[in-house]
N, C-alpha and C positions, 0 to 999 in steps of 0.2 A: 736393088736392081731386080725387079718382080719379072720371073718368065723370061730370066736372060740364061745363055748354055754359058757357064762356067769352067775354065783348063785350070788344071797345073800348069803351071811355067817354073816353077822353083819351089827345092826342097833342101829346106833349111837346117844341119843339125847342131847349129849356136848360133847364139845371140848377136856375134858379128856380124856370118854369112846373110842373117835374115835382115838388119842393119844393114848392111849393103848393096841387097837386094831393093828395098823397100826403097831406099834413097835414089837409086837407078832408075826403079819406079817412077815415083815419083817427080823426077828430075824429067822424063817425058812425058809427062804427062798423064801416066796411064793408074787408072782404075782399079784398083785391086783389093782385095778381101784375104787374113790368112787365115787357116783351119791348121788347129790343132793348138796347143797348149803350150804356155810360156812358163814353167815351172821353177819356183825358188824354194831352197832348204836353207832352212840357217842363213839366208842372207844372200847366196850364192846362186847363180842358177843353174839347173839343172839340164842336160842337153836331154830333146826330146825334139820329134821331125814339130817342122811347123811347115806347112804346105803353101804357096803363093798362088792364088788363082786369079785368073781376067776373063774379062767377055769373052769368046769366043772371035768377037770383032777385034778387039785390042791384042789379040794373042801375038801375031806377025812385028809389032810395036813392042810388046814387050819382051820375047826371045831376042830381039836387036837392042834393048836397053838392060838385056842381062848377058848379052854373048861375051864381054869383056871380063865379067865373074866367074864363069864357067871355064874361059879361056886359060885364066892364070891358074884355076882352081887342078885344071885337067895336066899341065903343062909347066910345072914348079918348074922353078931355075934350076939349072947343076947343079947350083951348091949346096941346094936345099938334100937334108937323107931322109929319106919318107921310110924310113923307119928299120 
């Protein structure tokens, strides 16, 4: 995408969340490239941010095909004990 302005819209720190994100993506149809590094030790990976960026056109498209990620992420159940 030559001479296109590039967002964050999603930062990822496992393999799920960026899985999830990507499929959401995806699943709209939207555009996107991720920066930053996908690291394995011994077989396993390693958590380390990996960034989701879109056009700066597609941005509005993809905060709406990631707000349901965000949502449950920000907003655990009861019964969940965050720690």
């Amino acid at each position: 995408m030559p001479n296109v302005e590039m967002v964050t819209v999603f930062e990822a720190d496992n393999l799920t969340a960026l899985s999830l994100a990507e499929s959401a993506l995806e699943d709209a149809g939207v555009e996107y490239v991720t920066v930053g590094q996908r690291l394995y030790a011994a077989g396993f990976p390693v958590n380390r941010p990996v960034w989701i960026q879109v056009s700066r056109e597609d941005e509005a498209r993809a905060e709406q095909a990631l707000e349901h990620l965000r949502t449950s992420h920000d907003n655990p159940p009861d019964d969940v004990d965050e720690g």
